[in-house]
N, C-alpha and C positions, 0 to 999 in steps of 0.2 A: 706456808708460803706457796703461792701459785707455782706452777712452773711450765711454760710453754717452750715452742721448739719453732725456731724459722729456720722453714724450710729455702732450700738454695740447693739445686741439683740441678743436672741433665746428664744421663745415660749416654755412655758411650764414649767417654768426652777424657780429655788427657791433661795431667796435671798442670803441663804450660798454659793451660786457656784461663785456669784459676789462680795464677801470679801474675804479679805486675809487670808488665812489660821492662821495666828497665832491670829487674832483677834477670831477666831472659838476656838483653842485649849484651849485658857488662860480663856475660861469661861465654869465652867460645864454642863448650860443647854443647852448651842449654841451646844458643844460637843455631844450633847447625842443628838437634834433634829437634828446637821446635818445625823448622823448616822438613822434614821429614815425617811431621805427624800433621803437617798442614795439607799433605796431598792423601792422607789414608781413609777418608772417609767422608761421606755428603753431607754431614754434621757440621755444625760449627767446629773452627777447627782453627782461629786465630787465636797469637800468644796474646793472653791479657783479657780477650775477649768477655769471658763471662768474668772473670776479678772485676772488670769495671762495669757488667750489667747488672750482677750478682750478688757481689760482695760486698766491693768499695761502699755503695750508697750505702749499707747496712752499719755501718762501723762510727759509733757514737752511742748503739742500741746499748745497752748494760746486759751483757751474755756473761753465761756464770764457766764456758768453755764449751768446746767442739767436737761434733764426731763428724769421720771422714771415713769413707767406702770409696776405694776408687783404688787403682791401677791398671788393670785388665788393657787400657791402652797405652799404657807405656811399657808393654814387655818388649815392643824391638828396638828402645832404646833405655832397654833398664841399666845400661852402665850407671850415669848421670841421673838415676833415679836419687838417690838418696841425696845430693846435692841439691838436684831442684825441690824436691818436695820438702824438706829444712827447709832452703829458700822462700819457702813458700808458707807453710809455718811460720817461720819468722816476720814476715810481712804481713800476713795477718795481726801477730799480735803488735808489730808497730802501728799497726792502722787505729786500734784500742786499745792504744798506750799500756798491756799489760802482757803480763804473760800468761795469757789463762789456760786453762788445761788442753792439752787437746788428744784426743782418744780416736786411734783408726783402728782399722778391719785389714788385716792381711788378706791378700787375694786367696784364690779355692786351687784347691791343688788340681788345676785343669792345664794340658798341654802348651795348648797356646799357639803352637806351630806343628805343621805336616811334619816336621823332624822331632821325633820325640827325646834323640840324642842332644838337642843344641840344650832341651832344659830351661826357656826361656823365662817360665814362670818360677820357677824355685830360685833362679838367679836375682827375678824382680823382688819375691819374698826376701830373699837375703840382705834386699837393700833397703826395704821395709824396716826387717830388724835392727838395722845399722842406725837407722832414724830415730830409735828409743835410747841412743847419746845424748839426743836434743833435751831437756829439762824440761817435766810436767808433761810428760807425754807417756801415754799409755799404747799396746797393741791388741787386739783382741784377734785370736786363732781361729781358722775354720778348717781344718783338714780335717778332723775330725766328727765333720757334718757336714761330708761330702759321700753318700755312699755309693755316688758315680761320678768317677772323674769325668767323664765324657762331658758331664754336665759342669759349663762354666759359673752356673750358681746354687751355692747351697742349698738343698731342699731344706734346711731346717733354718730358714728365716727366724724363727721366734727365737732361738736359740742365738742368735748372733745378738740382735737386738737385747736379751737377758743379760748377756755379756758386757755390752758396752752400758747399759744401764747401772748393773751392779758397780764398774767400778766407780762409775760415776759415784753414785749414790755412796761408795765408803771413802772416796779421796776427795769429792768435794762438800756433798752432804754430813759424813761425817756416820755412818752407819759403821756398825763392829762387824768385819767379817776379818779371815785371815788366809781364803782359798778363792778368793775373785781376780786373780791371775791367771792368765795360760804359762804354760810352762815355757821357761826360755833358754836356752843353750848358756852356761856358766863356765866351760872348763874341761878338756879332756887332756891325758895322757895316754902315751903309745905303749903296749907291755908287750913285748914280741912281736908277733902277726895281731895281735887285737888292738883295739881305739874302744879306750872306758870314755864314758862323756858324763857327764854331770850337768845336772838340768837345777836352776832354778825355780822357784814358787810350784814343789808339788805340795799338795794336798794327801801325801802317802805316796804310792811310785804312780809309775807310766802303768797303762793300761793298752791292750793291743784290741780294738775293737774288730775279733775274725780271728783265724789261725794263725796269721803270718804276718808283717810287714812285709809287703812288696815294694820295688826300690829304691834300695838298699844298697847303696856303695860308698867304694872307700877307692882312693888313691894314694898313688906314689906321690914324689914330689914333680914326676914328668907329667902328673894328672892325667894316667892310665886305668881310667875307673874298672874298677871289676867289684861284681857284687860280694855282697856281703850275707854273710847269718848274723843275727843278734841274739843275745841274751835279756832280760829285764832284771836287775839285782835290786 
């Protein structure tokens, strides 16, 4: 069976301009952050904007499910990240009456901001991961095919695209694989001074590409981060 791909992007561009407008209005933090991603850049930059140049007309087409690469501009309002982008999802698939897959790209472990303390990108990743609650929804990992954070994108493009392919190909195609997941946070316990974590979908353990993990903390409950060593068991 053929299988083609419509394209719908534009670079640089933040998750409110690809949901509906009345999904933005009827909530008051969506409200207040779209108005604050409306003045950051000489892009288009209205809520709804591209959903109704973009999308909307597309939505009757027979899509077998979706991939999505985007956040990078919503890191100065990633509280209400995981809310609008659900929102947003969801709205989609009321457009084509279904619930069809939809599969995104976690942002690149790049700063984001001159304060490398505030963390703004690993905060937005965490509301990424909060958004695979949503049902029929996949994440595909890249920190691992970043070997400069400096750089806000992955040099190893083929390798992302391998990714969101593969899962495709075994959860809606139907292909046998059993290691086309990135790993995902399952579960930890505290045992004195250490934090074990337990990762879901390895393929055998974690792997440290380089000598060390850098960036590595742990906190109190007063969230007084101070680094951390790790082990890999």
């Amino acid at each position: 069976m053929p299988v083609g791909i419509i394209n719908s992007s534009w670079g640089g561009t933040a998750a409110e301009l690809w949901t509906p407008i009345e999904e933005i209005e009827s909530d008051a933090e969506l409200l207040k952050n779209s108005k604050q991603v409306q003045g950051s850049s000489g892009k288009p930059s209205a809520p709804a904007v591209l959903w109704n140049a973009m999308v909307h007309p597309l939505a009757g087409y027979r899509i077998a499910g979706a991939f999505w690469y985007q956040g990078e501009s919503n890191t100065e309002t990633y509280s209400g990240y995981h809310k609008l982008f659900s929102k947003m999802i969801e709205s989609w698939r009321k457009a084509w009456a279904y619930d069809f897959p939809f599969y995104y790209v976690q942002i690149a472990p790049y700063s984001y901001t001159s304060k490398p303390e505030e963390q703004k990108g690993a905060l937005l990743r965490e509301q990424q991961t909060k958004t695979l609650s949503l049902p029929n929804t996949g994440m595909v990992v890249t920190t691992d095919l970043v070997p400069d954070i400096t750089n806000i994108h992955p040099t190893k493009k083929k390798d992302v695209a391998a990714r969101l392919a593969e899962m495709a190909l075994v959860e809606v195609y139907s292909k046998k694989a059993t290691d086309y997941k990135s790993p995902v946070y399952k579960s930890h316990k505290v045992a004195g001074n250490k934090i074990v974590i337990d990762f879901d979908y390895l393929a055998g353990k974690l792997q440290v590409n380089g000598k060390t993990i850098t960036d590595l903390y742990i906190a109190d409950k007063s969230r007084n981060f101070v680094p951390a060593e790790f082990r890999i068991e």
